[in-house]
BARO-683980 format. One line per field, with one value per residue (C-alpha): residue number from 1; residue in three letters; x, z, y. Coordinates in nm, 2 decimals, decimal comma, always signed. Example, Ala and Ser with C-alpha at 12.3 -4.5 7.8 and 13.67 -1.06 7.14 Angstrom:
# residues 2
i = (1 / 2)
aa = (ALA / SER)
c1 = (+1,23 / +1,37)
c3 = (+0,78 / +0,71)
c2 = (-0,45 / -0,11)
//
This chain:
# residues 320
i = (1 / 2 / 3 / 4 / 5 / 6 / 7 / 8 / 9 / 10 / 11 / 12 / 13 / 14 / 15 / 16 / 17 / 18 / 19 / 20 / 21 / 22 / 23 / 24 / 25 / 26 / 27 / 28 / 29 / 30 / 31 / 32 / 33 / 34 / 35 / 36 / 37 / 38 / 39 / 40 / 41 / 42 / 43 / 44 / 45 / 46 / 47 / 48 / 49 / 50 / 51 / 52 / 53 / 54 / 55 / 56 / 57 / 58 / 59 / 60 / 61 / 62 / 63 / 64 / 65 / 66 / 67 / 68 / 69 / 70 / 71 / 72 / 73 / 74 / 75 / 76 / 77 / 78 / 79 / 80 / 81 / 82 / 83 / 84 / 85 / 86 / 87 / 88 / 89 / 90 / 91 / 92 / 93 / 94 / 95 / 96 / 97 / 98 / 99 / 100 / 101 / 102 / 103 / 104 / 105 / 106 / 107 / 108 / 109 / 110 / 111 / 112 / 113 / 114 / 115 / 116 / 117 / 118 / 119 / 120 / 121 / 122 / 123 / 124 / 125 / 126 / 127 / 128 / 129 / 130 / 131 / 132 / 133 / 134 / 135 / 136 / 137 / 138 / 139 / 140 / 141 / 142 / 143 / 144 / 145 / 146 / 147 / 148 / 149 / 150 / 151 / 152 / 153 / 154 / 155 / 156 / 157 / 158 / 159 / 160 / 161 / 162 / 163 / 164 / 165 / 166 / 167 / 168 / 169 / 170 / 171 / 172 / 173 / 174 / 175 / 176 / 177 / 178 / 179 / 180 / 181 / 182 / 183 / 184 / 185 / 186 / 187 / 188 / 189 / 190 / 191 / 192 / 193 / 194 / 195 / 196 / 197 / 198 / 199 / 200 / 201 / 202 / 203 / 204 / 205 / 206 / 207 / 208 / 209 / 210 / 211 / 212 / 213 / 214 / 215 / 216 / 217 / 218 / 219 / 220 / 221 / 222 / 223 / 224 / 225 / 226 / 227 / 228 / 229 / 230 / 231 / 232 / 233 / 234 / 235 / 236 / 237 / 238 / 239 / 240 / 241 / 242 / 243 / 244 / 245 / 246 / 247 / 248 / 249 / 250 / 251 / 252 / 253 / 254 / 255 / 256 / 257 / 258 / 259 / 260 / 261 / 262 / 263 / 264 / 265 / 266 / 267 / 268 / 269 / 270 / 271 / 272 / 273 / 274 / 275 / 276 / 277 / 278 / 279 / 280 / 281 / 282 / 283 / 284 / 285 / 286 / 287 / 288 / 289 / 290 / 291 / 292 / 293 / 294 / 295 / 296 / 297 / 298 / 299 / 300 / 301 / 302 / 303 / 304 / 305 / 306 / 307 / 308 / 309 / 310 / 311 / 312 / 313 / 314 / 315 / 316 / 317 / 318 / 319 / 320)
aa = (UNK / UNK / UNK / UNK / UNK / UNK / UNK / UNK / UNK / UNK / UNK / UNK / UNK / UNK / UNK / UNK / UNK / UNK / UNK / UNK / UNK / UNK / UNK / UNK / UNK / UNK / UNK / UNK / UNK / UNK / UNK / UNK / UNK / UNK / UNK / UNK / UNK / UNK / UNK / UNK / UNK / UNK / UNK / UNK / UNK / UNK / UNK / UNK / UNK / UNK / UNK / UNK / UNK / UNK / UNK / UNK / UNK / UNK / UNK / UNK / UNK / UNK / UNK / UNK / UNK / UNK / UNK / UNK / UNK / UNK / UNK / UNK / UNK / UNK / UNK / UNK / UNK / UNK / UNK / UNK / UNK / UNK / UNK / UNK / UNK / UNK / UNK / UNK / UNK / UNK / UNK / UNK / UNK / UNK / UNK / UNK / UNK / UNK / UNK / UNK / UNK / UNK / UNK / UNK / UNK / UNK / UNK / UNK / UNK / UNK / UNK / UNK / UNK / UNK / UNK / UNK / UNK / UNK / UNK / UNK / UNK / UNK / UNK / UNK / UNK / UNK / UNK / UNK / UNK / UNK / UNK / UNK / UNK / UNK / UNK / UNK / UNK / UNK / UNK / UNK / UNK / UNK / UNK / UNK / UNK / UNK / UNK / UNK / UNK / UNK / UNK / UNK / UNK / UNK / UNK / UNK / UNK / UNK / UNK / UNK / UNK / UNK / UNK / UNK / UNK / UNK / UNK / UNK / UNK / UNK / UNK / UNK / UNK / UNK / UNK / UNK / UNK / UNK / UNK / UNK / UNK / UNK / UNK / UNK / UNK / UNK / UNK / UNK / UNK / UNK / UNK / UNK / UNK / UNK / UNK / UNK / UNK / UNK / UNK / UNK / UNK / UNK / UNK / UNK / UNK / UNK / UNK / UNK / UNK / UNK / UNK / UNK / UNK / UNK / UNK / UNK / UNK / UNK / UNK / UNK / UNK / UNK / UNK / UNK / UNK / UNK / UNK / UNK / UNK / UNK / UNK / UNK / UNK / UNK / UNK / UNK / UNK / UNK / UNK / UNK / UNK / UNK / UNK / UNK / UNK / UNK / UNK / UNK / UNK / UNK / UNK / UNK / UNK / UNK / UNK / UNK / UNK / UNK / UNK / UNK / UNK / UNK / UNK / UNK / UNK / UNK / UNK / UNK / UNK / UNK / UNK / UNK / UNK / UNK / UNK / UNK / UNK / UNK / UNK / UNK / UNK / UNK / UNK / UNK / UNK / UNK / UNK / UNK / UNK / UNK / UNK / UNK / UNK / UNK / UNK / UNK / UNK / UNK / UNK / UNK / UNK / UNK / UNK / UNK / UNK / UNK / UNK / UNK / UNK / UNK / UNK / UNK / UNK / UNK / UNK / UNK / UNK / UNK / UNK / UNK)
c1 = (+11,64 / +11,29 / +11,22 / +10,98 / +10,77 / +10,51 / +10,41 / +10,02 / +9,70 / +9,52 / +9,44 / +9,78 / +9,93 / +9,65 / +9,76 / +10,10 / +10,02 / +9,79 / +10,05 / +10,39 / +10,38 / +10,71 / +10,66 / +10,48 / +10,47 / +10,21 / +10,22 / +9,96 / +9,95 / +9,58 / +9,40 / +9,23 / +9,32 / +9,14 / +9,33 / +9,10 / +8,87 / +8,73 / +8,39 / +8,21 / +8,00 / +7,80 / +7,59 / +7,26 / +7,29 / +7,43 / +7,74 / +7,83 / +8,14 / +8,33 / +8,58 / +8,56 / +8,22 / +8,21 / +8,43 / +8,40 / +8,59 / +8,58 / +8,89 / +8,77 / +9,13 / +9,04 / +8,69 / +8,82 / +9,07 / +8,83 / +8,60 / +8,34 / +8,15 / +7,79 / +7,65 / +7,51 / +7,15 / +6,97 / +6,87 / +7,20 / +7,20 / +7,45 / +7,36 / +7,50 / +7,36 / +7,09 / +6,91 / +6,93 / +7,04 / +7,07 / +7,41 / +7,41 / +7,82 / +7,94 / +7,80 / +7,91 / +8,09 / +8,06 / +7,98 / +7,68 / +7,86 / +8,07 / +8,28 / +8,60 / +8,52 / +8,64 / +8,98 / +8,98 / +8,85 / +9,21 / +9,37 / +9,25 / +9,51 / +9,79 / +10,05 / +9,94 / +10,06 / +9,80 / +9,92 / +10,22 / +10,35 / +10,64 / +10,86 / +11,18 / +11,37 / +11,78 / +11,96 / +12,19 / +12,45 / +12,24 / +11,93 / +11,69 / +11,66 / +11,27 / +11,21 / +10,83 / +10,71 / +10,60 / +11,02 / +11,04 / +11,26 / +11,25 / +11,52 / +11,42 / +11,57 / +11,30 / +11,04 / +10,75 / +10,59 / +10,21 / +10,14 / +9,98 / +10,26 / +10,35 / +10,39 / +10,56 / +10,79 / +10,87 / +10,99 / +11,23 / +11,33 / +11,70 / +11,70 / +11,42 / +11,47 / +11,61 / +11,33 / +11,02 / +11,17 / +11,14 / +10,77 / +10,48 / +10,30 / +10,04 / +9,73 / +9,40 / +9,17 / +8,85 / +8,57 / +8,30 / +8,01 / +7,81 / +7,45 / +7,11 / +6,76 / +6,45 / +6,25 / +6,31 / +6,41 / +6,17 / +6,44 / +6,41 / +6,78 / +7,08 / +7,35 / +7,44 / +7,74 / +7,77 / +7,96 / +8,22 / +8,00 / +8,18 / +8,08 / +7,96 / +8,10 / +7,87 / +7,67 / +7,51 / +7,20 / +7,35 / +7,00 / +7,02 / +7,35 / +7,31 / +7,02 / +7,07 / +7,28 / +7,07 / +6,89 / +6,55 / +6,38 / +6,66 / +6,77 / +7,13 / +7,37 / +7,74 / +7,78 / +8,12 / +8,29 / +8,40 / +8,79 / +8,80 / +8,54 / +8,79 / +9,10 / +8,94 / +8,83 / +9,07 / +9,33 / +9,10 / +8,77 / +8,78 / +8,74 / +8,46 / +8,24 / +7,90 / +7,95 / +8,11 / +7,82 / +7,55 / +7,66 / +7,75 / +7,35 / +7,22 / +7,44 / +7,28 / +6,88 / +6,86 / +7,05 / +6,79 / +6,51 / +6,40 / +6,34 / +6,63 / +6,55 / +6,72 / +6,55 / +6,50 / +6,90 / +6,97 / +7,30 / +7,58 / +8,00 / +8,24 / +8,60 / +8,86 / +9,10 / +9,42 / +9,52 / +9,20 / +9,31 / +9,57 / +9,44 / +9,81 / +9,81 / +10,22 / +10,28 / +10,52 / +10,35 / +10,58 / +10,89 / +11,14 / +11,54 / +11,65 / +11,98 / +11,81 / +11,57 / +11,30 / +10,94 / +10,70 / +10,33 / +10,00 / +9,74 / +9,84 / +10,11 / +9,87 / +9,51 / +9,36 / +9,10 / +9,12 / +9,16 / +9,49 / +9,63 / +9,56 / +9,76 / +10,03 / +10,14 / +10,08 / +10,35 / +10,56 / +10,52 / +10,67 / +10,96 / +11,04)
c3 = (+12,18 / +12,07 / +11,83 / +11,56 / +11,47 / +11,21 / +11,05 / +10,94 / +11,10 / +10,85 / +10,76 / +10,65 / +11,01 / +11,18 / +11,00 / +11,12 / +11,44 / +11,47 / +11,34 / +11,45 / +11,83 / +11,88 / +12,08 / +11,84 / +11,87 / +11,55 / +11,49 / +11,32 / +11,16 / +11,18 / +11,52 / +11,48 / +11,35 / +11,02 / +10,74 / +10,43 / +10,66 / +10,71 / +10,93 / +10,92 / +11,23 / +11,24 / +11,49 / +11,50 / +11,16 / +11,15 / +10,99 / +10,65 / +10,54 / +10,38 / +10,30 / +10,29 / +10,19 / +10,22 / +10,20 / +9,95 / +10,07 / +10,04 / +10,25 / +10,60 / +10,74 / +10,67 / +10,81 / +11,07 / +11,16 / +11,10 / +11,44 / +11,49 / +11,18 / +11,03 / +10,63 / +10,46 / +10,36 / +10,08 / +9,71 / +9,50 / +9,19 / +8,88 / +8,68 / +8,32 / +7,96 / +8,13 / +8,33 / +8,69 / +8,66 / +8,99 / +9,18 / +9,33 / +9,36 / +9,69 / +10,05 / +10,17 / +10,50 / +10,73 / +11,07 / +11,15 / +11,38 / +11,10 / +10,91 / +11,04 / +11,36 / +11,15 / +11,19 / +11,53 / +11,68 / +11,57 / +11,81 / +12,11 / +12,33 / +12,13 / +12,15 / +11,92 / +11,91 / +11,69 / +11,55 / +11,50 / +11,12 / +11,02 / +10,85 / +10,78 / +10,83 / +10,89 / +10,92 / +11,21 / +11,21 / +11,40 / +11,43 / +11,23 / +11,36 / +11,30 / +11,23 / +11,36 / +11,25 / +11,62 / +11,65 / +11,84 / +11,73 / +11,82 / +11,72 / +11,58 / +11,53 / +11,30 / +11,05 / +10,82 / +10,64 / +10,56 / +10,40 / +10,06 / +9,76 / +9,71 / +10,11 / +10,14 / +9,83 / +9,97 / +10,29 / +10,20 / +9,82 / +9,94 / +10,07 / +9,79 / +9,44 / +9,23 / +9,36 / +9,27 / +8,94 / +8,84 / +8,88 / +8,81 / +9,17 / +9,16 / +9,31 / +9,24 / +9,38 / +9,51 / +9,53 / +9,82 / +9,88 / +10,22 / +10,20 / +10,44 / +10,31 / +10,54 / +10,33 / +10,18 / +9,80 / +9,77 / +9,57 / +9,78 / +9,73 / +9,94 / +9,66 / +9,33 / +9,11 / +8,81 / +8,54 / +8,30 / +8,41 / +8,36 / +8,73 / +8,94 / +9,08 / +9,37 / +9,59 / +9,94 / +10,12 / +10,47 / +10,65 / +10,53 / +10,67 / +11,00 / +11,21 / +11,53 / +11,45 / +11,24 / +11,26 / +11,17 / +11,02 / +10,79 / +10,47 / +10,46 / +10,09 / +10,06 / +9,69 / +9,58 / +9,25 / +8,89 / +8,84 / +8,58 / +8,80 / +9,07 / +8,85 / +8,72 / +9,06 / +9,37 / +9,36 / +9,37 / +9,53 / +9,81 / +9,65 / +9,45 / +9,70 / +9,64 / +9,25 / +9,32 / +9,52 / +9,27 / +8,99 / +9,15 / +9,31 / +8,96 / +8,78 / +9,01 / +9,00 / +8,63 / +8,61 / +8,90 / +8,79 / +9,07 / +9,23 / +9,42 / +9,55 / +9,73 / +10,08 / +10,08 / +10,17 / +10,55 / +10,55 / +10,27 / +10,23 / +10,02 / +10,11 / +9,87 / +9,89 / +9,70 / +9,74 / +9,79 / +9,58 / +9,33 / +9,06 / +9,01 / +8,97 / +9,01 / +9,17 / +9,42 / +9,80 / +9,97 / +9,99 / +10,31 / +10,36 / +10,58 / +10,62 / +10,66 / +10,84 / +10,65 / +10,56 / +10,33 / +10,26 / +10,15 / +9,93 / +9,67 / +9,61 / +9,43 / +9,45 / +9,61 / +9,91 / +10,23 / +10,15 / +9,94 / +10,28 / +10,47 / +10,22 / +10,18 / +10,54 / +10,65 / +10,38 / +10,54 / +10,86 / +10,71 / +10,60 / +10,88)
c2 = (+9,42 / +9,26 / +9,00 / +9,08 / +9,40 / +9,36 / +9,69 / +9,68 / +9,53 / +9,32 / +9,01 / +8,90 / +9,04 / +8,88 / +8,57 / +8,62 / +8,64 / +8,32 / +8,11 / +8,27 / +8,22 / +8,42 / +8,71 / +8,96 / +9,35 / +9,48 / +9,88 / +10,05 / +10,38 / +10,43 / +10,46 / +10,11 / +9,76 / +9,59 / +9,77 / +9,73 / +9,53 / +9,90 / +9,97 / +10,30 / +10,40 / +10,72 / +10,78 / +10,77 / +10,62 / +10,29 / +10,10 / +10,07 / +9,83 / +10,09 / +9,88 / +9,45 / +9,37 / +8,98 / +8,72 / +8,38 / +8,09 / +7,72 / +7,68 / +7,53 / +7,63 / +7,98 / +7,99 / +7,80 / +8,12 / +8,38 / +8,24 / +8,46 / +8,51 / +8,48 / +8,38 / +8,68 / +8,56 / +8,76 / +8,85 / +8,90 / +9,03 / +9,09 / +9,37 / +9,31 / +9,42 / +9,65 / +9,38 / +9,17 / +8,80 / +8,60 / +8,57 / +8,24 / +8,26 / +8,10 / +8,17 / +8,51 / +8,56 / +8,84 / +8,97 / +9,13 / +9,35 / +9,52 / +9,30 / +9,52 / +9,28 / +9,00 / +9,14 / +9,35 / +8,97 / +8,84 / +9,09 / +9,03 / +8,99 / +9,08 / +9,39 / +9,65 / +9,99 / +10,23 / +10,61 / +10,47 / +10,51 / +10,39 / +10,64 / +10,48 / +10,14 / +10,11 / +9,76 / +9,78 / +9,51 / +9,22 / +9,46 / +9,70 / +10,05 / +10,15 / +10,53 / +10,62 / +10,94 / +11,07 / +11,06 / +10,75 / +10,46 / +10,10 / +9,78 / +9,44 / +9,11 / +9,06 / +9,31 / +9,18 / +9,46 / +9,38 / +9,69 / +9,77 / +9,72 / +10,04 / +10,12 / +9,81 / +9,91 / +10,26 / +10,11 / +9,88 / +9,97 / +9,99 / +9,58 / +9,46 / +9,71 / +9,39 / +9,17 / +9,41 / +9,56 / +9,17 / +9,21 / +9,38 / +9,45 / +9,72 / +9,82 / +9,97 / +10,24 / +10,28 / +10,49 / +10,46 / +10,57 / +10,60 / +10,69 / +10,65 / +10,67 / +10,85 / +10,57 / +10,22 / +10,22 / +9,93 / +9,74 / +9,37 / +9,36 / +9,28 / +9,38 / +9,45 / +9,33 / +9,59 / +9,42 / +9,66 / +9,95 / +10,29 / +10,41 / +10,15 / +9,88 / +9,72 / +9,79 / +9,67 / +9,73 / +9,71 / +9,63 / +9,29 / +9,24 / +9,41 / +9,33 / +9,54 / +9,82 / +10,02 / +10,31 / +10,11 / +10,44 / +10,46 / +10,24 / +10,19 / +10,16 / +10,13 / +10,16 / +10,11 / +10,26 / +10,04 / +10,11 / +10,33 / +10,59 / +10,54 / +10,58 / +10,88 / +11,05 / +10,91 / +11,20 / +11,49 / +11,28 / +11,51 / +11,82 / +11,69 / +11,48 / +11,66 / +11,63 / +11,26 / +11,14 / +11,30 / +11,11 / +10,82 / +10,84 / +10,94 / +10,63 / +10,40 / +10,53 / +10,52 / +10,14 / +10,02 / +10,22 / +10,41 / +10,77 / +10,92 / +11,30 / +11,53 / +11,53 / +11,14 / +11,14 / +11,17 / +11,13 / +11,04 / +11,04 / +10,90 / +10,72 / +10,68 / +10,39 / +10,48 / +10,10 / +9,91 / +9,56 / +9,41 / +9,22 / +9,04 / +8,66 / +8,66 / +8,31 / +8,46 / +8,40 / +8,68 / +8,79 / +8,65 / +8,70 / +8,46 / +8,68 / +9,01 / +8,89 / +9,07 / +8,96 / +9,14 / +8,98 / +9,03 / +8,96 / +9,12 / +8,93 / +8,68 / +8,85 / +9,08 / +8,87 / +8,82 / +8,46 / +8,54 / +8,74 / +8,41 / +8,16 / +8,43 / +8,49 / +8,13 / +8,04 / +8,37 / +8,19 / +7,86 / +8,00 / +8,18)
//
């Protein structure tokens, strides 16, 4: 029988696995670790950071576990009441490689099994029985879930029901947006906040994050969506991505005064994340039965940042 599974490949499993020095096995459903910590590569086009833009911390611990990173330098803007005011919130952490590196780094050398979603979870006397949905099954001493609430919740509702109904987990969606340029928008930009803006949310010129691995001819945006766009849009976004990215283009042009036409766009997608953050502040850190023997964490147990998923599983890790 092995020891401890941990279902999900983000920064709270990552976490986990820095700390815990137990002999580890981490499934993921996807074909790739980094979770939210998402990186786009299309060739002959660049990488956009579809998912984690940056990261603000103060917490030398943190940076400290994160290794191999770099300070985004550039012109930040917050776009509120119709005009650009300065952004001079915090140093911004990424990697110039793709920021999904600043989770894939955390695995090296550790036992991960991708395409493998969990389906289903049984407690077996002294053991759980773990249901994959490729039909294969594997037994644990030990599971931590470090899925997204609702995931997490759906697996293990039949050990955890009187702990969540207690609370008020959620999570929010998001809408992305992936688009190059034949020619530079002339902006002088590296990103936008847009504050309680109906459609847009932010938005990144990924040239001034990424110095070698873009297409040099081409001007790179990832332009993410507000909430209520993303509220509005997630279930049916991929039905409607021509429409979706038209608006979304148009919403931005007119706020940042420029000229977007058709043939100026060499490429352009959008990603929809069903559960891309949690804006809870519950004071719960996870969620650990000693007698089970079953962990969930995350960082939206208590906010939804990378920095949340560190504090949350290193307090897992304490308990267990």
């Amino acid at each position: 029988m092995k020891d401890i599974a941990i279902i999900g490949t983000g920064f709270s499993a990552a976490t986990i696995g820095y700390f815990l020095k137990n002999d580890l096995d981490f499934y993921e459903k996807s074909r790739g670790v980094g979770g939210r910590c998402s990186t786009r590569r299309v060739d002959n086009v660049g990488l956009f950071d579809h998912g984690l833009q940056y990261i603000k911390s103060e917490n030398n611990e943190f940076k400290k576990f994160l290794g191999d990173h770099t300070v985004w330098q550039g012109n930040f803007k917050i776009f509120q009441n119709d005009q650009l005011k300065d952004d001079l919130n915090k140093e911004r952490i990424i990697n110039e490689n793709g920021n999904n590196l600043l989770v894939k780094n955390l695995f090296k050398d550790k036992k991960v099994f991708v395409n493998k979603e969990l389906k289903s979870l049984e407690k077996k006397n002294d053991f759980f029985l773990l249901n994959f949905k490729d039909n294969t099954q594997e037994n644990y001493k030990t599971v931590i879930i470090t899925a997204p609430y609702q995931q997490a919740y759906n697996l293990t509702k039949k050990f955890t029901d009187n702990y969540f109904l207690k609370l008020n987990y959620n999570m929010q969606p998001n809408l992305t947006l992936m688009v190059a340029f034949n020619k530079s928008l002339n902006l002088n930009l590296s990103a936008i906040s847009f504050e309680n803006d109906d459609v847009l949310g932010f938005a990144a010129n990924e040239n001034t994050k990424k110095k070698s691995l873009i297409n040099k001819d081409l001007e790179l945006w990832t332009i993410q969506s507000s909430l209520k766009y993303a509220i509005k849009n997630i279930y049916e976004y991929r039905n409607n991505k021509p429409s979706l990215i038209d608006e979304m283009l148009r919403s931005f042009s007119v706020k940042l005064k420029i000229d977007i036409k058709k043939d100026n766009i060499h490429y352009s997608d959008i990603h929809g994340w069903l559960y891309a953050y949690s804006i809870n502040l519950d004071t719960a850190k996870c969620y650990w039965d000693k007698d089970l023997r079953l962990g969930i964490c995350g960082d939206w147990f208590s906010g939804g940042n990378a920095e949340s998923a560190f504090i949350n599983a290193k307090h897992l890790v304490n308990l267990i």
